[in-house]
C-alpha positions as CSV (number, residue, x, y, z in Angstrom):
1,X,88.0,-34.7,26.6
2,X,88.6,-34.3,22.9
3,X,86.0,-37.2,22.2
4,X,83.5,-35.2,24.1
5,X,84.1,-32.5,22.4
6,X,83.6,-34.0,19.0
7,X,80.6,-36.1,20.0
8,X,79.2,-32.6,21.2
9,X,80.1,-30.8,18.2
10,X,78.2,-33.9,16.1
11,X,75.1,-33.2,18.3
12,X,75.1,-29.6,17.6
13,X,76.1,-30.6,13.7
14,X,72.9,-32.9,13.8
15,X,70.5,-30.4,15.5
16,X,71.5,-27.4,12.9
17,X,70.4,-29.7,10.1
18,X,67.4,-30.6,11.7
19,X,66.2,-26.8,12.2
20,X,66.9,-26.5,8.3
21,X,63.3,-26.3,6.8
22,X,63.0,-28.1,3.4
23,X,61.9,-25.1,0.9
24,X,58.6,-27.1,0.5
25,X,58.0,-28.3,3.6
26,X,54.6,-28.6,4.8
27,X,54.4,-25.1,6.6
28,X,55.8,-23.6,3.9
29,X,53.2,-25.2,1.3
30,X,50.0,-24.1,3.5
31,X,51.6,-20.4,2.6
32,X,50.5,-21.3,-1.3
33,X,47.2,-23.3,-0.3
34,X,45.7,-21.6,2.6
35,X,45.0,-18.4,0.5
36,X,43.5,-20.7,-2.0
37,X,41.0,-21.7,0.7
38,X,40.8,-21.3,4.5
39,X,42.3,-17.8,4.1
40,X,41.6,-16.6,0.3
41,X,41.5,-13.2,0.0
42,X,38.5,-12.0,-1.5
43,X,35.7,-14.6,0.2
44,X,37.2,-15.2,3.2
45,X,39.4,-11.8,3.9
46,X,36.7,-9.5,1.6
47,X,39.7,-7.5,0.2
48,X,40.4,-6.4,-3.6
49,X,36.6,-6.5,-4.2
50,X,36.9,-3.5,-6.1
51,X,39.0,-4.5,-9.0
52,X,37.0,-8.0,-9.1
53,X,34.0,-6.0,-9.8
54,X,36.3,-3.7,-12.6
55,X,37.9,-6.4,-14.5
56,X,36.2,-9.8,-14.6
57,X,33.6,-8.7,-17.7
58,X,36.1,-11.4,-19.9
59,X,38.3,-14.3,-19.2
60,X,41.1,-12.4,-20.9
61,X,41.4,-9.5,-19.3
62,X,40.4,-11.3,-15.8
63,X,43.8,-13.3,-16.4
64,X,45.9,-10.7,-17.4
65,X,44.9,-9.0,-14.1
66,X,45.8,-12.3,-12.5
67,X,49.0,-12.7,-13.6
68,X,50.2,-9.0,-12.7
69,X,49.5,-9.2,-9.5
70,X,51.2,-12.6,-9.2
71,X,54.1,-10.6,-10.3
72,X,53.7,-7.5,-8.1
73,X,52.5,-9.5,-4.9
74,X,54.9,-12.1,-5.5
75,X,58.4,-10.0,-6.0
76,X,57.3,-7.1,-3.6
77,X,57.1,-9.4,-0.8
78,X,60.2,-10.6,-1.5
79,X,62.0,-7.3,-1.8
80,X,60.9,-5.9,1.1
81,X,61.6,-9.3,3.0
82,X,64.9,-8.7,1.9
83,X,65.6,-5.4,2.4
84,X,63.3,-5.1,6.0
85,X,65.7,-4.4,8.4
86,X,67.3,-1.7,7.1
87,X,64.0,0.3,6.5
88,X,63.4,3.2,8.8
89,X,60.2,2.6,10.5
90,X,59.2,5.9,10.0
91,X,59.4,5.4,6.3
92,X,58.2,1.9,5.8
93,X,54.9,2.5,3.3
94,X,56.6,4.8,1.2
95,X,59.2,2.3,0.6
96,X,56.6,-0.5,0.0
97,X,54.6,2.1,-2.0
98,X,57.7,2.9,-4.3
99,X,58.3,-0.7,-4.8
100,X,55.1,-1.4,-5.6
101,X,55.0,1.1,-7.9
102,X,58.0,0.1,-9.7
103,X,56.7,-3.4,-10.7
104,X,53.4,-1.9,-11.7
105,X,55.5,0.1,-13.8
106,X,56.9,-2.6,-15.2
107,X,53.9,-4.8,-15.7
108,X,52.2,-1.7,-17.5
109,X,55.4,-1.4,-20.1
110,X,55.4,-5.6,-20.9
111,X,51.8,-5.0,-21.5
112,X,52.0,-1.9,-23.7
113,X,55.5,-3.4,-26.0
114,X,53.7,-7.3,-26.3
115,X,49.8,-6.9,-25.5
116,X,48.6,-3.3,-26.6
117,X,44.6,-4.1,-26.4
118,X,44.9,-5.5,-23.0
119,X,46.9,-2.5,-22.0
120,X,44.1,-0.2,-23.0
121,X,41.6,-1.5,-21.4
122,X,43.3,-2.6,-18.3
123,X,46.2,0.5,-17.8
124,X,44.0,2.4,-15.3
125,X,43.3,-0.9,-12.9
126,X,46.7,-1.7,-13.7
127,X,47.7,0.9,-12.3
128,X,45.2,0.2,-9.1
129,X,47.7,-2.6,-7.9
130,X,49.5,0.5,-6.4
131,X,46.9,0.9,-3.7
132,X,45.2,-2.7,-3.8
133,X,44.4,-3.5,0.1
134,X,46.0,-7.2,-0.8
135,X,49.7,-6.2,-1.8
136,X,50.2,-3.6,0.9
137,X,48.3,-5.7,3.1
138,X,50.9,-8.8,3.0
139,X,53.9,-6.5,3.0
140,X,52.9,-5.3,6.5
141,X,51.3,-8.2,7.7
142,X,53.8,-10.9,6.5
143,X,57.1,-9.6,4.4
144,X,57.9,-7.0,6.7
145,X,58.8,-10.4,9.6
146,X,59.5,-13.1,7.7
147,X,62.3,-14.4,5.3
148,X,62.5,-13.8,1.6
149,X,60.8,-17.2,0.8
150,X,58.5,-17.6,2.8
151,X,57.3,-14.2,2.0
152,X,57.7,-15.1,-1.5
153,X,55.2,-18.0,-1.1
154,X,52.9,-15.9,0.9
155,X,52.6,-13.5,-2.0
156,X,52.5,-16.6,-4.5
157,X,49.3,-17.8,-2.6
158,X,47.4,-14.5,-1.7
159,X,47.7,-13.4,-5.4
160,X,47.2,-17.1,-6.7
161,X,43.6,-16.7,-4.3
162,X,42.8,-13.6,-5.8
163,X,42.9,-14.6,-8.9
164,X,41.3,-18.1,-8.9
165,X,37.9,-15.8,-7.5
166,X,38.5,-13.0,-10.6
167,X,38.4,-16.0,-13.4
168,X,35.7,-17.9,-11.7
169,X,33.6,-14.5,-11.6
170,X,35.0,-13.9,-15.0
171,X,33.8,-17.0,-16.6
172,X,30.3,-16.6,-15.8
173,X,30.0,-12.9,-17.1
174,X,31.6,-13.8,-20.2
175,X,29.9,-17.1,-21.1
176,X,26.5,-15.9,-19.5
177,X,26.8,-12.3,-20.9
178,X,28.0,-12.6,-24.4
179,X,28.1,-16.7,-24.7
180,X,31.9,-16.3,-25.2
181,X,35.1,-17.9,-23.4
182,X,38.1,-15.8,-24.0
183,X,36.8,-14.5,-26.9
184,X,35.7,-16.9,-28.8
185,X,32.1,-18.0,-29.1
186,X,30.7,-21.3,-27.4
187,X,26.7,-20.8,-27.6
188,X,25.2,-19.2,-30.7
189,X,23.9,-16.1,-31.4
190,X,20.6,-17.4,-33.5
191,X,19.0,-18.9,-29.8
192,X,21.2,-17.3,-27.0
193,X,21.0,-13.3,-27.0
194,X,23.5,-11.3,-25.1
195,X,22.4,-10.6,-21.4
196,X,23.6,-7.2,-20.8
197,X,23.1,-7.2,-17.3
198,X,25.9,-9.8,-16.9
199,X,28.2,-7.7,-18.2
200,X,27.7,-4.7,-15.8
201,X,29.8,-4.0,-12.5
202,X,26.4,-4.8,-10.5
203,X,26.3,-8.4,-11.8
204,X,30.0,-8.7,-10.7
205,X,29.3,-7.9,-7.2
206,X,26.5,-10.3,-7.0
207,X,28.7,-13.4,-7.7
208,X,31.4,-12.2,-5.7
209,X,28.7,-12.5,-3.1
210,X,27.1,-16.1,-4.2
211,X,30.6,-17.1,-4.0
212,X,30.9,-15.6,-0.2
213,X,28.1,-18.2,0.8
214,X,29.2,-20.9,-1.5
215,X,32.7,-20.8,-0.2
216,X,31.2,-20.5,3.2
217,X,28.7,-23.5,3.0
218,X,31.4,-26.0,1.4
219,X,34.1,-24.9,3.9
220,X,32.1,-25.0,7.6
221,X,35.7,-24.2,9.1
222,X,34.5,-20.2,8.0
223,X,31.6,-20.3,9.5
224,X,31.4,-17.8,12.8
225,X,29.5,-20.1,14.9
226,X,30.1,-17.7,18.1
């Protein structure tokens, strides 16, 4: 009797570790790499167009945007993940809204102490994050039912997505607009003039849309074939 207990106590011993999910485990690392593809926000999902058309006139200020939502996405999903079941539901978007707001807040005083130029011409859409379809999207969609890592990956990838489409978009205004990356100046003045059209918010919503049907051709998986 007490070997069958043991041997049955091994077996459950055995089955616990099994149901242990490595932290990178395959189903955890399509959270990161879906978003950058199959699922990506902005040309699959068509969400957050607003600050890709605001922002992405230069590299810089394309990856400062980048990395704050990184931030916000990233650590908000993981808050509320951690914190889910003891929010009313009654209340639940005003908490996500005043976490949200607090690492906003907290992106926007790193940038004003360490990076004063980007924080004056980025505060306002900064301060967009607050209401950006993307971060309250994933809260409600995925943080508020799963665990604090997976939601943190989720957020990791949805922002990491984002981004990846606000540099691309960047790139091309910048270099094609002023014949600058980041700043500094790749084709010369004397025989490439500045193409002011490039660096307008119309421009901006044309590539996001070239990138639509480029994503779209390369990946066939998106294509509604119904």
């Amino acid at each position: 009797m007490a070997d069958a207990l043991v041997k049955e106590t091994e077996q459950q011993g055995v089955v616990e570790v099994k149901e242990k999910e490595a932290l990178f485990s395959k189903k955890n690392r399509k959270l990161i790499t879906d978003p950058l593809n199959d699922d990506n926000p902005i040309t699959v999902q068509v969400l957050g167009i607003c600050s890709a058309l605001a922002v992405t006139v230069s590299m810089k200020n394309a990856l400062v945007m980048t990395l704050a939502v990184i931030f916000v996405l990233a650590f908000s999903n993981l808050t509320v993940s951690v914190i889910r079941n003891g929010i009313p539901p009654r209340i639940r978007m005003i908490v996500q809204l005043v976490i949200i707001a607090t690492l906003v807040t907290i992106v926007n005083e790193v940038l004003k102490t360490y990076s004063f130029s980007a924080y004056k011409e980025l505060s306002v859409y900064i301060g967009l994050i607050i209401t950006n379809c993307i971060v309250m999207g994933r809260l409600e969609a995925f943080a508020m039912g799963n665990g604090p890592w997976k939601s943190f990956l989720d957020g990791l990838g949805n922002a990491a997505g984002y981004g990846i489409i606000l540099l691309i978009v960047a790139f091309f205004r910048e270099f094609l607009g002023t014949g600058k990356i980041f700043g500094f100046e790749i084709l010369a003045d004397s025989w490439y003039p500045d193409n002011g059209i490039l660096i307008m918010p119309v421009s901006a919503m044309f590539l996001v849309g070239i990138l639509v049907w480029a994503h779209r051709a390369w990946n066939r998986r998106l294509v509604d074939i119904s």
